[in-house]
C-alpha positions in Angstrom: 82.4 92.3 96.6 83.5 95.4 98.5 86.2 97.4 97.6 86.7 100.4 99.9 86.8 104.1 99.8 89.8 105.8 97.9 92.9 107.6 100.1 94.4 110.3 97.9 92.1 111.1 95.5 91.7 114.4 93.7 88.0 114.8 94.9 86.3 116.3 98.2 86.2 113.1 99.8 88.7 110.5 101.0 91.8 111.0 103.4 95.3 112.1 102.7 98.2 113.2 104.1 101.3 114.0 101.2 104.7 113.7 103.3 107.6 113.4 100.5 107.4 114.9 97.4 108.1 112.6 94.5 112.2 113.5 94.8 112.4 112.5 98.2 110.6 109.3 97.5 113.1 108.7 94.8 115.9 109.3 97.4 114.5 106.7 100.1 114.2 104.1 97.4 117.9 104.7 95.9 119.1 104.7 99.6 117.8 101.8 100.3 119.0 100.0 97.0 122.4 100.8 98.1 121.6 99.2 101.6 120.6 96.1 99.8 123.4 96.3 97.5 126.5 97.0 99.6 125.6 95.9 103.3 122.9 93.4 102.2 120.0 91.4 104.6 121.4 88.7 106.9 119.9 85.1 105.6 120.3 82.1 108.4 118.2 79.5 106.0 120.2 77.8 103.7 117.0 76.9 101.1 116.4 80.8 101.5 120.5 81.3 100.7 119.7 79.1 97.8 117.1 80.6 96.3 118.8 83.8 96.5 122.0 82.8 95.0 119.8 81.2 92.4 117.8 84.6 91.5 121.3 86.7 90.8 122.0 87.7 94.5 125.5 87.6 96.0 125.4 84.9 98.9 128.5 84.8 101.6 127.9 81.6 102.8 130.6 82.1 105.7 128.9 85.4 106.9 125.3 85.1 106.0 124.8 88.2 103.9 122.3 88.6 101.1 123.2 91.3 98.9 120.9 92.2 96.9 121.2 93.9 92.8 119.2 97.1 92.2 117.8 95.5 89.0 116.6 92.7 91.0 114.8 94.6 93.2 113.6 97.0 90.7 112.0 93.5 89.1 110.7 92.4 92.1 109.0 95.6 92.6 107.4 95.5 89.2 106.3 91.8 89.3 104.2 92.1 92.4 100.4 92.9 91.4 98.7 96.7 92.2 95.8 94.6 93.0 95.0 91.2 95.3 91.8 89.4 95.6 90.9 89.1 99.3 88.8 86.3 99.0 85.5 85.6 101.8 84.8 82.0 102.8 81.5 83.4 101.7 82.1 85.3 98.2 79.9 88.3 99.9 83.2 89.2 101.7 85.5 89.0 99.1 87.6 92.4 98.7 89.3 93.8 96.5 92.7 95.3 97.9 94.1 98.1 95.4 97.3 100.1 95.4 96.8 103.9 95.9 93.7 104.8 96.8 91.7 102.1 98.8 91.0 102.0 102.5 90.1 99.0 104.8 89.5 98.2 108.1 90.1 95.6 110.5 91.0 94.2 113.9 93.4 95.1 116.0 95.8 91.8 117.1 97.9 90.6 119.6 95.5 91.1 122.7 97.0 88.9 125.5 94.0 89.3 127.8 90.2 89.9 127.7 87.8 91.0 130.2 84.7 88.7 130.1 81.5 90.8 129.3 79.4 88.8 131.7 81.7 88.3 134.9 83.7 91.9 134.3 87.2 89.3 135.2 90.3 89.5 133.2 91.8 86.4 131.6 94.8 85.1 129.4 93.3 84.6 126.0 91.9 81.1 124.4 90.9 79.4 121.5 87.4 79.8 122.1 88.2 83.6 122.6 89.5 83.3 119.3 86.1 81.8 117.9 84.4 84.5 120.0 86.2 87.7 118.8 85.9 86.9 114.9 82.1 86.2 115.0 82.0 89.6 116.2 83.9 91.1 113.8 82.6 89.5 111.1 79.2 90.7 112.5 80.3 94.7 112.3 80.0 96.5 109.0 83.0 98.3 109.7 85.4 95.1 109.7 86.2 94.5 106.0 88.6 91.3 106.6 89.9 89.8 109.8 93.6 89.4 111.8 94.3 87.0 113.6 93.0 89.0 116.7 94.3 86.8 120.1 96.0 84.0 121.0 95.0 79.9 121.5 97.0 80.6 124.9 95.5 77.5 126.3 97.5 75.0 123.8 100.7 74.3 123.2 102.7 77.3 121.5 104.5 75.3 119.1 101.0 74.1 117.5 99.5 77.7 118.8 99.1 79.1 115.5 97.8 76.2 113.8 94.7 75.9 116.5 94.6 79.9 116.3 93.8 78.9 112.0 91.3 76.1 113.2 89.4 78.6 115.5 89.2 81.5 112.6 88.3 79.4 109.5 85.3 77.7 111.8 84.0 81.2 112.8 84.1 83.5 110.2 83.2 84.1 106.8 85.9 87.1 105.9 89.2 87.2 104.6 92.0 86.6 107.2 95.4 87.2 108.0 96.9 84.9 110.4 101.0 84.6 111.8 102.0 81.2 110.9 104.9 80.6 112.6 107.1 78.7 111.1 107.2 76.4 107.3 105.3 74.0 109.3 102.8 75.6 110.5 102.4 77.3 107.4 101.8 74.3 105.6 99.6 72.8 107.8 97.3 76.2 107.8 97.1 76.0 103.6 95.8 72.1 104.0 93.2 73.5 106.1 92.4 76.4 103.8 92.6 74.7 100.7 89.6 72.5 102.3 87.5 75.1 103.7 87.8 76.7 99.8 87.1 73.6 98.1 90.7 72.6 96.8 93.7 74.0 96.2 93.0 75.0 93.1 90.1 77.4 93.9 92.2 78.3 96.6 94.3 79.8 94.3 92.1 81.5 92.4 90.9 83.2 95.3 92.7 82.7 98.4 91.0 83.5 101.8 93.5 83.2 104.3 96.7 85.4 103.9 99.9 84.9 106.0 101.5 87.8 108.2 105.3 87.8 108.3 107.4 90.7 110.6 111.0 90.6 109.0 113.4 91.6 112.0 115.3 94.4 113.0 118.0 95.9 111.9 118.2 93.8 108.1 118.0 90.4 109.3 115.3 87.2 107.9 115.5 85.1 110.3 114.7 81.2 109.1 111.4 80.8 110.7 110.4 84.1 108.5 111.6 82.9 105.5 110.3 79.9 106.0 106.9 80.8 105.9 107.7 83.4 102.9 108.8 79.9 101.2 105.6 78.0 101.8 103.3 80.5 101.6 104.5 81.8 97.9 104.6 78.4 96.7 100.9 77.3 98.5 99.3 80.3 96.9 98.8 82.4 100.0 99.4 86.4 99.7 102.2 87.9 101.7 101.5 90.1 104.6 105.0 91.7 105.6 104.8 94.0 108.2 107.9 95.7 109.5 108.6 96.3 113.6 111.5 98.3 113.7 112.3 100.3 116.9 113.4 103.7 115.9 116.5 104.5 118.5 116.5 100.5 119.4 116.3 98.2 116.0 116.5 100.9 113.6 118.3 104.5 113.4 116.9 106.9 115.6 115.9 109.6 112.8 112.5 108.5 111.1 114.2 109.0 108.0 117.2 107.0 108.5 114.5 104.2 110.0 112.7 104.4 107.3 115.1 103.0 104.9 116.5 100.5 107.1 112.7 99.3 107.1 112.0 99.8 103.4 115.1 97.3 102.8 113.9 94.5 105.2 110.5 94.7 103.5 111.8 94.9 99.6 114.1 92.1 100.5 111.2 90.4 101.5 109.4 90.6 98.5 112.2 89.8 96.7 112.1 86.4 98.0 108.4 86.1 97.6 109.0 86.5 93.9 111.5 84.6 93.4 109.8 82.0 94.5 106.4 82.4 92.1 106.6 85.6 90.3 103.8 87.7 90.4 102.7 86.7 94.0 100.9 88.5 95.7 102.2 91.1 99.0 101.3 93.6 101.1 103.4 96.6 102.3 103.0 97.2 106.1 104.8 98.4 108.8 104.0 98.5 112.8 107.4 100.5 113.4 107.4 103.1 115.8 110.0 105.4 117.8 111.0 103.4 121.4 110.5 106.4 123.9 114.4 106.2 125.3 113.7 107.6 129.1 111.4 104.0 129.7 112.9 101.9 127.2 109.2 101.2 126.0 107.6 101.0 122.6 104.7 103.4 123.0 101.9 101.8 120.2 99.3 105.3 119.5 102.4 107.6 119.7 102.7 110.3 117.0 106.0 107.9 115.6 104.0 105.6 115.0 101.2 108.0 113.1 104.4 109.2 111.1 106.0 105.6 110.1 102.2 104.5 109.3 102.1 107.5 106.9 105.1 107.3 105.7 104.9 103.6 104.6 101.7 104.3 102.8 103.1 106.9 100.5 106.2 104.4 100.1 103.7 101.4 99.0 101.9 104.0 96.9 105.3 105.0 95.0 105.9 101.0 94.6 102.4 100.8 92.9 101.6 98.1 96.1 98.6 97.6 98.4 99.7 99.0 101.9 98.9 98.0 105.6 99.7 100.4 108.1 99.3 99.9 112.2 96.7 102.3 114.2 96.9 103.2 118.0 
């Protein structure tokens, strides 16, 4: 099992970068419980609205607001484990993902085009690329678990990410985090996991596929997201929430004031996660970065983003929770 090298820790070796003392970490969190308290998230799914209203939240049912009670967020938080099992295929890549102090590496995703290494062309991306790409990551030392790394551009899209789990569960042996789509889709992904890791139960005790959800900007689940949140809690798979806030677009322009707004579309998040199976697994991320105004662009590898990635990590190290943060 590999675990990773340690961020943070009190010894001449690992990385670190300390941004907030521990008051202003304190005053982002109690900002954002007010967020969540007095404005609330904006809930389109009425079996999300349910489960909600069922866990103590207040649900306008006219208006769509979730507002959300500091104590249940303060549970939420506490609920969630410090620690997730990443499990392989192949029990050689299983890793251990810890709060605080460990660091892991993987694949970029979202590549919309490739440049064949024999011809030198370009091309829009396939599900054979997708086959292609994760053997070679799962060949290099310096991969420890896989994302879903391009697109099955070449089917359907509303099947897409179902032929994108097909592609990676035939051709690697890591962990992987794939976007499901939609409840669906999501379902359809943990029938083909739950084979590949020899039933559901075993699948439980060690899950190998993970599902990547992006709340949207500003404060808002949208059903499709909590959808997934739904199926994936209850099918055993952890939670990969990764927030894409625009500072200046989606989100205040101030990095501070961005992230809270961000901080409160991921803890709502996880609040729905547990209240759907407490003690389920999530991850902390962010992709949020500063739109650069003058070109109405979102720069990915721009110091905003090297901020917000920071930034996140020390959040999800104050939560006690595993973090995933976006590199240029």
């Amino acid at each position: 099992m590999k675990t990773g090298k340690r961020a943070g820790y009190r010894a001449l070796e690992g990385m670190s970068l300390n941004m907030f003392t521990d008051d202003e970490l304190f005053e982002i969190h109690c900002a954002t419980l007010n967020v969540l308290s007095d404005t609330g998230i904006r809930i389109l799914d009425h079996k999300a609205q349910d489960i909600f209203d069922g866990g103590g939240c207040i649900v306008n049912r006219e208006t769509n607001m979730v507002r959300i009670p500091s104590h249940i967020v303060e549970d939420a938080i506490q609920s969630a484990p410090s620690s997730i099992l990443l499990g392989g295929i192949d029990s050689k890549d299983d890793f251990l993902l810890k709060a605080g102090s460990t660091i892991a590496f993987t694949n970029f995703g979202e590549a919309i085009e490739l440049i064949d290494p024999v011809t030198k062309e370009r091309h829009g991306t396939t599900k054979k690329d997708i086959g292609d790409v994760a053997r070679m990551c799962t060949a290099m030392d310096q991969i420890d678990f896989l994302e879903r790394p391009v697109g099955a551009d070449d089917v359907p899209g509303v099947v897409q990410t179902i032929h994108n789990a097909e592609a990676i569960f035939n051709n690697t042996t890591m962990h992987s985090f794939i976007g499901s789509g939609n409840g669906y889709s999501c379902g359809k992904m943990l029938e083909m996991a739950y084979e590949v890791a020899g039933g559901k139960d075993k699948f439980m005790e060690k899950p190998i596929y993970s599902a990547t959800i992006c709340p949207n900007s500003p404060l808002r689940l949208n059903p499709d997201i909590t959808e997934v949140i739904i199926t994936a809690s209850q099918g055993g798979a952890p939670c990969l929430f990764i927030d894409m806030g625009l500072a200046g677009a989606t989100s205040p322009v101030t990095l501070a004031g961005a992230l809270v707004v961000q901080n409160a579309e991921l803890l709502s998040s996880i609040v729905l996660a547990q209240l759907v199976r407490k003690g389920h697994p999530v991850i902390y991320g962010t992709s949020s970065l500063a739109m650069d105004l003058r070109t109405t662009t979102s720069p990915v590898g721009s110091p905003s983003l090297a901020l917000f990635s920071a930034a996140t990590a020390k959040m999800a190290q104050y939560y006690l929770l595993p973090s995933w943060a976006a590199g240029g």
